[in-house]
C-alpha positions as CSV (number, residue, x, y, z in Angstrom):
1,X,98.3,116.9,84.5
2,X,96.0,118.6,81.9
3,X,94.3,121.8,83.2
4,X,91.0,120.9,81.0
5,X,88.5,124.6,80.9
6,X,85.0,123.4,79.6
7,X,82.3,125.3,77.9
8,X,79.6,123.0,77.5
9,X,76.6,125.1,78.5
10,X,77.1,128.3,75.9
11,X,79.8,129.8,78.3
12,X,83.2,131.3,77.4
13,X,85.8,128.2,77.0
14,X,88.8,128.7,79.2
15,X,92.8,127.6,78.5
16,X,93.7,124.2,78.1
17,X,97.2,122.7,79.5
18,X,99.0,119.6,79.7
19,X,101.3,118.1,82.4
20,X,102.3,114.7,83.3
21,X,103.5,113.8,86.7
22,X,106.2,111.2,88.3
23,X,106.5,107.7,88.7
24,X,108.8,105.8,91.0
25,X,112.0,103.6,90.3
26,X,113.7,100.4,91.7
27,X,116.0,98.7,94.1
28,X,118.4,96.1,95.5
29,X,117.3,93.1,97.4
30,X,118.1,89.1,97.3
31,X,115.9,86.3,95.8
32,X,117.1,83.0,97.6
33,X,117.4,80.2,94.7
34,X,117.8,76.7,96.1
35,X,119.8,75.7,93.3
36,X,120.9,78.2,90.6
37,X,120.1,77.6,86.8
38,X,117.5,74.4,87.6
39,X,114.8,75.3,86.1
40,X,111.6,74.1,88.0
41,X,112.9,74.7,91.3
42,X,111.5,77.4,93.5
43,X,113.3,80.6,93.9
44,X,112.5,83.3,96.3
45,X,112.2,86.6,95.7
46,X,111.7,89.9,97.4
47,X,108.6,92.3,96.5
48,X,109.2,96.0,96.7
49,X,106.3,98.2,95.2
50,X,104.8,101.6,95.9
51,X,102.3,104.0,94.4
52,X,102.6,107.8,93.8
53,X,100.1,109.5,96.2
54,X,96.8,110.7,94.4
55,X,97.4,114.2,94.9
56,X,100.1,117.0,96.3
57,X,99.7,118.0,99.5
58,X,98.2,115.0,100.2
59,X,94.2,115.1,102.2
60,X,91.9,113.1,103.6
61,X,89.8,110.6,101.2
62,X,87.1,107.9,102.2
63,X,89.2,105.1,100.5
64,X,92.9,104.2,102.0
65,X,94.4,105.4,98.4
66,X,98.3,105.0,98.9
67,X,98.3,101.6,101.3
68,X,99.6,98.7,99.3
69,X,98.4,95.3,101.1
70,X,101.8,92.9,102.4
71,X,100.4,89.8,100.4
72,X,99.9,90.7,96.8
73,X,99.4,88.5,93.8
74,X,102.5,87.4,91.8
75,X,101.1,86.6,88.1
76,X,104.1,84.8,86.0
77,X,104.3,84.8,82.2
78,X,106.6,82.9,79.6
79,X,107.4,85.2,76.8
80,X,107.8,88.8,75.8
81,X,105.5,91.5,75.3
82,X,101.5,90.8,75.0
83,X,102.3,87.3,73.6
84,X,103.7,86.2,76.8
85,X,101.7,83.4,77.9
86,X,100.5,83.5,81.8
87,X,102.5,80.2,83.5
88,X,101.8,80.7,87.6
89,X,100.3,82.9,90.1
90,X,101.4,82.8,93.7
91,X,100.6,85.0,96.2
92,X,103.1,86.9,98.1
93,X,103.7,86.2,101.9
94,X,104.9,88.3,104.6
95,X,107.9,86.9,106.7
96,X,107.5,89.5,109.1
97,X,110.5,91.6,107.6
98,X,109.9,91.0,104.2
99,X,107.7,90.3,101.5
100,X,108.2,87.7,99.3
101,X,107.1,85.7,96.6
102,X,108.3,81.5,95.9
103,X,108.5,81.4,92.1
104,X,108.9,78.4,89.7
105,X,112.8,78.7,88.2
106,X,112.7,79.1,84.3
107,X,115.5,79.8,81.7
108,X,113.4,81.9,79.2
109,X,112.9,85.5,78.8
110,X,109.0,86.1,80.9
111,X,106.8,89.1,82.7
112,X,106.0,89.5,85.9
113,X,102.1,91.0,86.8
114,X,102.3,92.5,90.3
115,X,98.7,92.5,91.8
116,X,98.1,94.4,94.9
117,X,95.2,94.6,97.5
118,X,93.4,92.0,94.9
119,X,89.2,91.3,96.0
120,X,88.2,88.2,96.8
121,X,86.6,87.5,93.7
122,X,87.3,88.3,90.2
123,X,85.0,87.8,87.3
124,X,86.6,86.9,83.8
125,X,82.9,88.2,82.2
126,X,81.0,84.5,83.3
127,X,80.3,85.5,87.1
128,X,82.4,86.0,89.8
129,X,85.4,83.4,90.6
130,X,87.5,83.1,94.0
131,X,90.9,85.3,93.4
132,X,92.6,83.0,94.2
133,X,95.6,80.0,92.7
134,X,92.9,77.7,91.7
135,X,90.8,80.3,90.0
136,X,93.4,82.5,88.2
137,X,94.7,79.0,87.0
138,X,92.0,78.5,85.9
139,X,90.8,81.4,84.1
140,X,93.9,82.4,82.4
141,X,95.2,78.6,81.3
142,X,96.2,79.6,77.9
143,X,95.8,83.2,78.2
144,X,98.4,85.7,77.0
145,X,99.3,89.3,78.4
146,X,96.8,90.6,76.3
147,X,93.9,88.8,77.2
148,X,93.8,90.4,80.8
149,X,91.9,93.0,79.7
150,X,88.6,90.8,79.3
151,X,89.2,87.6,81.6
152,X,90.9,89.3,84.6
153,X,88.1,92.3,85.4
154,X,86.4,93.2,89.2
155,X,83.7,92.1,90.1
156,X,80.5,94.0,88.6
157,X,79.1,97.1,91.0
158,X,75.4,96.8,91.3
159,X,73.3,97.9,88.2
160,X,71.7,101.3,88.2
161,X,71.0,103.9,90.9
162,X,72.0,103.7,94.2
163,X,75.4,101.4,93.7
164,X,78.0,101.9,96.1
165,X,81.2,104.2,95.4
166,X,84.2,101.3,95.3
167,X,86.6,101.3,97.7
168,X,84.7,103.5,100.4
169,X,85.1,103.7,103.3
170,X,88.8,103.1,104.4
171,X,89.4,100.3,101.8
172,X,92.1,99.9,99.7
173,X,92.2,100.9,95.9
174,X,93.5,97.2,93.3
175,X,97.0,98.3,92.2
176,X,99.1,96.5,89.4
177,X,103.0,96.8,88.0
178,X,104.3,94.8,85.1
179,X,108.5,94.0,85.4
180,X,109.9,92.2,82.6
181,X,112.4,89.2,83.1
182,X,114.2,89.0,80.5
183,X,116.4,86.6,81.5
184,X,113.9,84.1,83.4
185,X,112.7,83.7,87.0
186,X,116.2,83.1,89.0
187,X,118.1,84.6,91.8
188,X,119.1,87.8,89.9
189,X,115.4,88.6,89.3
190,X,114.3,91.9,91.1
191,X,110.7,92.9,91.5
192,X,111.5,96.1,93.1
193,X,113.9,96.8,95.7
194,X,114.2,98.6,99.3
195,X,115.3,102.1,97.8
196,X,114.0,101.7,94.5
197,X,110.6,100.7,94.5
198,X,108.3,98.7,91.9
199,X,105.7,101.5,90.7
200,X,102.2,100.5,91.1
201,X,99.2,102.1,89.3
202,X,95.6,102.0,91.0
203,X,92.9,99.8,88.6
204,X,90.7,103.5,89.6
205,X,90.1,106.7,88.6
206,X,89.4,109.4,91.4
207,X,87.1,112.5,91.4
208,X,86.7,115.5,93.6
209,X,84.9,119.0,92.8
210,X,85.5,122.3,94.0
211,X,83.6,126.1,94.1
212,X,84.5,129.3,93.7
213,X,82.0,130.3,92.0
214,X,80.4,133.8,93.5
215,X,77.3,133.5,95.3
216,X,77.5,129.5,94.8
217,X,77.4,126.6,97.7
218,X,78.8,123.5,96.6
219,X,76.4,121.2,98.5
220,X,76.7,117.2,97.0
221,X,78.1,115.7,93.9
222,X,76.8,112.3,92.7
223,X,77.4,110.3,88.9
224,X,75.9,108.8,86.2
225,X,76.2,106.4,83.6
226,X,79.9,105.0,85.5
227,X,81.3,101.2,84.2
228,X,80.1,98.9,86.6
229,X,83.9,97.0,86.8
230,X,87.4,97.2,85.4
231,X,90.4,95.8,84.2
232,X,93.1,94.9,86.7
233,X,95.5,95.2,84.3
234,X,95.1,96.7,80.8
235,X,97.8,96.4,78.2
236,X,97.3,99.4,76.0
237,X,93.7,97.9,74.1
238,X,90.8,99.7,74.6
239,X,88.2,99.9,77.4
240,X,85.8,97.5,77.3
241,X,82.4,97.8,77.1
242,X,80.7,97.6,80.3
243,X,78.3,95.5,81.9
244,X,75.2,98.2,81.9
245,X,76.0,101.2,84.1
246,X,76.0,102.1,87.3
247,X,74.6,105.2,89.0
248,X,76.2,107.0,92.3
249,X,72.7,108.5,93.1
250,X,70.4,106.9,95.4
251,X,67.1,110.0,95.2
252,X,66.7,112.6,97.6
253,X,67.0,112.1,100.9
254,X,64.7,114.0,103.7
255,X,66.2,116.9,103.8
256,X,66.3,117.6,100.2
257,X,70.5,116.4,99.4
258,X,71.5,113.7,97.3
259,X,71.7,110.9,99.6
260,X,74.6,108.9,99.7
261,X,77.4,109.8,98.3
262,X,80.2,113.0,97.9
263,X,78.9,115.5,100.3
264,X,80.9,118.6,100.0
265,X,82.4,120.8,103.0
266,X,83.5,123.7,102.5
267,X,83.2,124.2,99.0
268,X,84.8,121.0,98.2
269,X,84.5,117.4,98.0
270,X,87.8,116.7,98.6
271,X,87.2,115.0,101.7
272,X,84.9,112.6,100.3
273,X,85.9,111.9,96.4
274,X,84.0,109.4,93.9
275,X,86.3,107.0,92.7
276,X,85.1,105.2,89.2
277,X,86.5,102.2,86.5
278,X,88.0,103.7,83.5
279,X,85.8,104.3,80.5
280,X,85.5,105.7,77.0
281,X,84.2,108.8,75.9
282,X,80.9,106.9,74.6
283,X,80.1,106.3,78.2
284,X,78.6,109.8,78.8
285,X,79.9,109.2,82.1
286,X,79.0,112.6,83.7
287,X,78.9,114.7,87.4
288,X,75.4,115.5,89.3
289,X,76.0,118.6,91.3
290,X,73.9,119.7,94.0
291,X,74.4,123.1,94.7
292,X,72.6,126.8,96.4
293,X,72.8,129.9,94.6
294,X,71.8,133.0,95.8
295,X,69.8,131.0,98.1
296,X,68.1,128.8,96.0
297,X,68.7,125.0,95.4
298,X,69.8,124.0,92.1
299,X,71.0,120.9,90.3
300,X,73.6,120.6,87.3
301,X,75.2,118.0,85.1
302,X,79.5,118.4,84.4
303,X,80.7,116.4,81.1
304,X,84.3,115.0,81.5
305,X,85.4,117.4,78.4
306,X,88.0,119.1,77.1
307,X,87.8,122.9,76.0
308,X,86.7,121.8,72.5
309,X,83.9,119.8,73.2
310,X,85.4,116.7,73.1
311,X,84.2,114.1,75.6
312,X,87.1,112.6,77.5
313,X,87.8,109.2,79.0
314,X,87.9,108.3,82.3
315,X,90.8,106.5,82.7
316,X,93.1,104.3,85.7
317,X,95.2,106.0,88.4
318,X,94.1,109.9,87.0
319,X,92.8,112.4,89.2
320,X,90.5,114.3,87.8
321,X,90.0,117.6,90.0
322,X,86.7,119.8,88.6
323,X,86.9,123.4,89.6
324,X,83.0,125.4,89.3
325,X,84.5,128.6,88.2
326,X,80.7,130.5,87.8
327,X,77.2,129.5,88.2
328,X,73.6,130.6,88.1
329,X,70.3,129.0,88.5
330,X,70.5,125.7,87.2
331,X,67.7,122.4,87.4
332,X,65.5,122.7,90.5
333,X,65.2,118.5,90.6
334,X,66.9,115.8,90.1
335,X,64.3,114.5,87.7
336,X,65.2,117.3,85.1
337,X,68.8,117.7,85.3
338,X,68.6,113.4,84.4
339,X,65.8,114.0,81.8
340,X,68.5,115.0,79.4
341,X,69.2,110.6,79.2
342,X,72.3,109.5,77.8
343,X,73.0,113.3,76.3
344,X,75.9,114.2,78.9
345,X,75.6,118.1,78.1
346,X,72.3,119.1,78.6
347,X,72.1,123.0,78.4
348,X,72.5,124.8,82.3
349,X,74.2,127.4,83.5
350,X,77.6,126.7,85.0
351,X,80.9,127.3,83.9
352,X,83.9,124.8,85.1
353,X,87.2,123.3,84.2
354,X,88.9,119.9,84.9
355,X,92.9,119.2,85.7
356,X,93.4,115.8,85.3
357,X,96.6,114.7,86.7
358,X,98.7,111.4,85.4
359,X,100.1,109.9,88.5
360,X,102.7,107.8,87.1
361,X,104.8,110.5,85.4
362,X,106.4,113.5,86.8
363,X,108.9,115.1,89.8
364,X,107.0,117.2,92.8
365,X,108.2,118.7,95.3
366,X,105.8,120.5,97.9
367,X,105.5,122.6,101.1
368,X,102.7,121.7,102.7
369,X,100.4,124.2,101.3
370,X,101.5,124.0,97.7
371,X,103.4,122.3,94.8
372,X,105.6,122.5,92.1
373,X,105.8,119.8,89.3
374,X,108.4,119.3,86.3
375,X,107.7,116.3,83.8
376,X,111.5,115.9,83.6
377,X,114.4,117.3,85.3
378,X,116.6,116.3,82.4
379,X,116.3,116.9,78.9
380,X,118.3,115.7,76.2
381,X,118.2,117.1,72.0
382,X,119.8,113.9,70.2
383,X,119.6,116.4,67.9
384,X,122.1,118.6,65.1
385,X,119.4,121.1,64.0
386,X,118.7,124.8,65.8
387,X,115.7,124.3,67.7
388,X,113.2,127.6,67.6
389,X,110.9,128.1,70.0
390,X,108.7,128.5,66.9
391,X,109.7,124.6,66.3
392,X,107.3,124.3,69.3
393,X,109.7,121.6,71.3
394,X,108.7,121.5,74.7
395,X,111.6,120.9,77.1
396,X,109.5,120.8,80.2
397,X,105.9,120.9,81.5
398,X,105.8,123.0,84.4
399,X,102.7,122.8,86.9
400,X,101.7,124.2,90.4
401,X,98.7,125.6,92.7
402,X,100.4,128.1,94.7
403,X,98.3,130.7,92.8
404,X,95.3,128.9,95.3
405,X,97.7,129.9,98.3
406,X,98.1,133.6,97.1
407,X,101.6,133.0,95.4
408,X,101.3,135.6,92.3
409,X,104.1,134.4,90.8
410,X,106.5,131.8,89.2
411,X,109.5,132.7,87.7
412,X,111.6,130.8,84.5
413,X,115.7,131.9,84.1
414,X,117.8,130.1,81.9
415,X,121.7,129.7,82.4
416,X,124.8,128.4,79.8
417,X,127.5,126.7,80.7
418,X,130.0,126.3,77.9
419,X,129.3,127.9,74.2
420,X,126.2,128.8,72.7
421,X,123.2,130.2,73.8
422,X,120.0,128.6,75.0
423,X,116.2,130.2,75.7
424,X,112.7,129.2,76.9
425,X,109.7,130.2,76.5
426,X,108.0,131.7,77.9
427,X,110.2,133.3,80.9
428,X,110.6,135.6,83.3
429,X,107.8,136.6,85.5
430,X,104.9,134.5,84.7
431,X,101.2,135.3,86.6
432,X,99.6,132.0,88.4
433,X,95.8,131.7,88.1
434,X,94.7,132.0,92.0
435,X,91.8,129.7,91.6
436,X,93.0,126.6,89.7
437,X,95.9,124.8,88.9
438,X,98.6,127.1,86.5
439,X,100.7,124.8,84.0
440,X,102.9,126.2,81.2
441,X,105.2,124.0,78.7
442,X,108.5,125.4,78.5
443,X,109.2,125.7,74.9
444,X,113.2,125.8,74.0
445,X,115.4,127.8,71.6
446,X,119.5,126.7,71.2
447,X,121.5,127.7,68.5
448,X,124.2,125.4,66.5
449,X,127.1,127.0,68.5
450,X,125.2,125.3,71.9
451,X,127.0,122.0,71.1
452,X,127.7,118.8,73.0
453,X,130.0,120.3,75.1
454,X,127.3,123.0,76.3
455,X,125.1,122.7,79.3
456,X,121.9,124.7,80.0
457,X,119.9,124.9,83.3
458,X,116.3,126.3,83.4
459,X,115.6,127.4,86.5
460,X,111.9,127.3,87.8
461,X,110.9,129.2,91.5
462,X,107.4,130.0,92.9
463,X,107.1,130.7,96.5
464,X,109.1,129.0,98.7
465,X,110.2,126.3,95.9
466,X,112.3,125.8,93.1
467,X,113.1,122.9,90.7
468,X,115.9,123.1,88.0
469,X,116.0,121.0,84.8
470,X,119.5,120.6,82.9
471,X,119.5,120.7,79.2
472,X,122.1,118.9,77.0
473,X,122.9,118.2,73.4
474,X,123.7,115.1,72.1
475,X,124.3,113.2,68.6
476,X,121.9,112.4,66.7
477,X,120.8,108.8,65.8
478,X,122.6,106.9,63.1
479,X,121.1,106.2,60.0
480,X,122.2,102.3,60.9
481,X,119.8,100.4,62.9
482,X,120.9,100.6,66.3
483,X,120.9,101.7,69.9
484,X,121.3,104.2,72.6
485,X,121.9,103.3,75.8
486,X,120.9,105.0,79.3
487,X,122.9,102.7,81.9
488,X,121.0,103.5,85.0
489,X,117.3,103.4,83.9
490,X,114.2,102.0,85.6
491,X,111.6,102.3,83.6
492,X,111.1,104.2,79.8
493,X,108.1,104.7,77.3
494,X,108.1,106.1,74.0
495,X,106.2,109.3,74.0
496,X,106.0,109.7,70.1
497,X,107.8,107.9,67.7
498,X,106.9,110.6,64.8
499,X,105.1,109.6,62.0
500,X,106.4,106.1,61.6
501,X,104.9,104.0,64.1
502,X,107.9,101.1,64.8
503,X,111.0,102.4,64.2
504,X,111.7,103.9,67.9
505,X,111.2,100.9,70.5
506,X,112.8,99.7,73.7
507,X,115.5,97.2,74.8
508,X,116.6,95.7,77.8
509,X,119.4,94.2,76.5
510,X,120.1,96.4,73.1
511,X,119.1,92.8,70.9
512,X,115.7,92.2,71.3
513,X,113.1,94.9,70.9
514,X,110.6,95.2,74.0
515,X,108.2,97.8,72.9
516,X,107.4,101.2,73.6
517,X,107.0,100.6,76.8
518,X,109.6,98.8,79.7
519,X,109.7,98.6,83.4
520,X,113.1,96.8,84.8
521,X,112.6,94.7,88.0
522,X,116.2,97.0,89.8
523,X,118.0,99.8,88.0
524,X,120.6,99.1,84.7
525,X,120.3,99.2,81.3
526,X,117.6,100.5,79.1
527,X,118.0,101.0,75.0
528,X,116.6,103.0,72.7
529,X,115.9,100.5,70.1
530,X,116.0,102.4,66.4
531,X,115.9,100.8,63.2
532,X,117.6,101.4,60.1
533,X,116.4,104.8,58.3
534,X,116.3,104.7,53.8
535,X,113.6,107.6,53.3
536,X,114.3,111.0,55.4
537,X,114.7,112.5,58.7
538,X,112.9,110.7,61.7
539,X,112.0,112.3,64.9
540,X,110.4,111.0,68.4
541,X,110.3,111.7,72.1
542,X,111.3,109.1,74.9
543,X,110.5,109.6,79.0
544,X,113.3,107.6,81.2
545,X,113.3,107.0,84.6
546,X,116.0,106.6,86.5
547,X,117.8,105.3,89.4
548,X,117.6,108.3,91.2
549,X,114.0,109.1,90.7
550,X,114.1,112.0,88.4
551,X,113.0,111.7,84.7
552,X,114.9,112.5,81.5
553,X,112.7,113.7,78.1
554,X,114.8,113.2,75.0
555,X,113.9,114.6,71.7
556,X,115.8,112.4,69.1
557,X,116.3,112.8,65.6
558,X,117.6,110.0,63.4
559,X,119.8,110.9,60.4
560,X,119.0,108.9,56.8
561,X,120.8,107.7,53.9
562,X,120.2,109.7,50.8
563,X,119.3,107.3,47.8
564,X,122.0,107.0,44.9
């Protein structure tokens, strides 16, 4: 999540944080094979997926944002990494018990493209086709992973003003998961299972705005300049360019409110959010707000920006949660606040800030009324060196709302088991902002004498809650390639690999290289994948999942060999 304080109308920039916020893991459950190792038979296979909910505590929204339909699409490909080459697509079927998904047998490494709650119609960027096995067969003969990006897109949303919001009312939001197969399709292949479940990320972005501005009504909040369709699955190229824009305003209606779209109650449009397709920063995609101040009806246009002016991107399965934090009289119509074109900060007076939350990475737990978030519960320092808090290592991102509830509070302590010491910082009594989102990176401090046979806790608390994160130090990497295993992993991505861009990857099997980024269909084995080091010290960061549903963060270092 990244608390995102704006200043594009002349007012005083606010703080800027980051957090990132959990994913889930795997499971255990049976594929059926007729006939084991015959390649070209049909084996069966169980599908387990869920989604993180959009937001902690959960509310109301107009679309059904966590459902995630019985009969999803099962996309096959032959191959590793984007070069796999697509090779079926079945959809799932519910047995009545079970979901499940008759796959073509193979003896060669393949991915596996989960597709849930699918539309009718897909359109590859030719006009629409039926989503179903003759189209996708179709459409994607030939294709490779990376190709899905242009010929597997939604259909388009109506050009201009007055398109509908997607997904509204009550319908549920596209969701896709990749699982690699590096063995083949056979009757050891998971796709999820009961306990741990495939994680699914929505093909949408959602939106909501808030008030608390003084003297300021939060009345309606439309968009302009949003991507008409998206990608159901996007590999890691960019956003494509969309089909002309589309415009979540349909005018005035009679009694002077934006008709149509995200009325607010209560000083918040959380009730009814906007959802919208990803997009780059060159989009200008950008809020209308309808609002009354001191009386008066006034109209404003919010940037999707960060505190320096930068526009951002709108990007899949993010929330992005604006907060007004001051206001005064803005546009008095619609026509002015839009005559600023494709400019998405025309000068007006209102102050705001954005926390845009990453729902496929990070460990909540909640009360109810509030939450508090840790990006890891684990963190591992493959690492010989002191760290400093100077060093600017960040064991954990740390992020709640009590503050909103009246919680003043959240308190970081620290605790060694074993030799050494170990600090964070900052700690102690820390204030929480009471009318937004507080998050705080925890950097760490450990001296040489906290070795390997050390362990540190830091101990988190606001409210009624508390999370705990364990801190170890390990070896660090050989200067041999090589590997480092985690035997009860899910899922892993490398974070940073430093300044070298290949040398930290992933394995499933600690031979082949997968990438940077690997979801297993159950829980076992992930690698770190590290090649040999001739020049000088190397560093990187890795995220795990694991089995149990908490997330490790290591820091690695890799040792080098010092020319003759």
């Amino acid at each position: 999540m990244t608390a995102l304080w704006c200043r594009p109308f002349g007012m005083a920039a606010l703080a800027a944080a980051v957090l990132t916020m959990a994913a889930c893991a795997r499971e255990e459950a049976g594929g059926i094979p007729p006939r084991p190792g015959d390649p070209g038979a049909k084996v069966r296979i169980e599908i387990h997926t869920d989604a993180d909910s959009f937001a902690r505590p959960v509310s109301k929204a107009l679309a059904d944002e966590d459902a995630v339909g019985d009969t999803p699409w099962v996309l096959v490909f032959t191959g590793t990494g984007d070069n796999a080459v697509f090779s079926e697509a079945v959809e799932a079927q519910y047995t009545g018990t079970a979901t499940v998904a008759e796959l073509t047998e193979t003896t060669v490494p393949g991915r596996i493209l989960v597709i849930a709650n699918a539309g009718s119609q897909f359109d590859p960027g030719s006009g629409p086709v039926n989503f179903d096995a003759a189209g996708l067969a179709s459409v994607l003969a030939g294709a490779k992973v990376a190709d899905l990006n242009e010929r597997l897109r939604t259909v388009p949303l109506a050009a201009g003003f007055g398109a509908a919001v997607p997904y509204v009312p009550a319908r549920a939001i596209p969701m896709t998961g990749m699982v690699e197969a590096p063995d083949g399709i056979n009757r050891y292949t998971r796709i999820g299972t009961a306990i741990n479940k495939l994680p699914l990320r929505r093909i949408a972005a959602k939106v909501t705005v808030s008030s608390t501005a003084p003297g300021f009504e939060l009345l309606a909040v439309g968009a302009i300049y949003v991507n008409r369709n998206g990608s159901y699955y996007r590999s890691g190229g960019p956003i494509l360019k969309p089909y002309g824009f589309a415009h979540y305003l349909s005018g005035m209606s009679g009694d002077g409110s934006m008709g149509g779209y995200s009325p607010a109650e209560d000083n918040t449009t959380a009730g009814s959010p906007l959802y919208m397709f990803e997009s780059d920063p060159w989009g200008n995609t950008s809020l209308i707000v309808q609002g009354r101040y001191e009386g008066n009806t006034y109209f404003y246009r919010l940037a999707f920006c960060d505190p320096d002016q930068n526009l951002l991107s709108v990007e899949r399965n993010r929330y992005y949660s604006f907060t007004i934090r001051s206001a005064a009289p803005g546009y008095l119509t619609l026509e002015e606040v839009l005559g600023g074109g494709s400019d998405p900060m025309p000068p007006a007076n209102i102050d705001y800030g954005i926390v845009v939350t990453d729902l496929s990475s990070h460990e909540i737990v909640d009360n109810g009324a509030y939450y508090l978030g840790v990006s890891n519960s684990r963190f591992e320092a493959h690492t010989d060196d002191p760290l400093t808090v100077a060093g600017g290592i960040v064991a954990v991102t740390v992020t709640t709302d009590a503050g909103l509830r009246g919680v003043p509070l959240m308190t970081v302590g620290t605790n060694v088991s074993g030799a050494g010491t170990m600090t964070v910082s900052p700690s102690g009594d820390i204030p929480l902002d009471p009318s937004g989102t507080t998050t705080v990176g925890l950097k760490i401090a450990m001296d040489t004498g906290f070795g390997t046979a050390s362990e540190g806790t830091v101990t988190i608390r606001t409210g009624t809650l508390t999370r705990t994160v364990t801190v170890r130090r390990l070896a660090p990497f050989n200067a041999a390639a090589g590997t480092y295993l985690w035997p009860s992993a899910v899922a892993a991505k490398v974070e940073s690999p430093g300044d070298e861009d290949r040398w930290l990857t992933l394995s499933l099997n600690g031979v082949v290289s997968v990438g940077k980024e690997v979801v297993r269909g159950d829980a076992g084995e992930l690698y770190a994948f590290f090649t040999r080091n001739n020049s000088y010290f190397r560093y990187g960061v890795v995220y795990v999942s694991m089995a149990d549903r908490s997330r490790t963060k290591a820091y690695v270092k890799q040792r080098y060999y010092a020319p003759n």
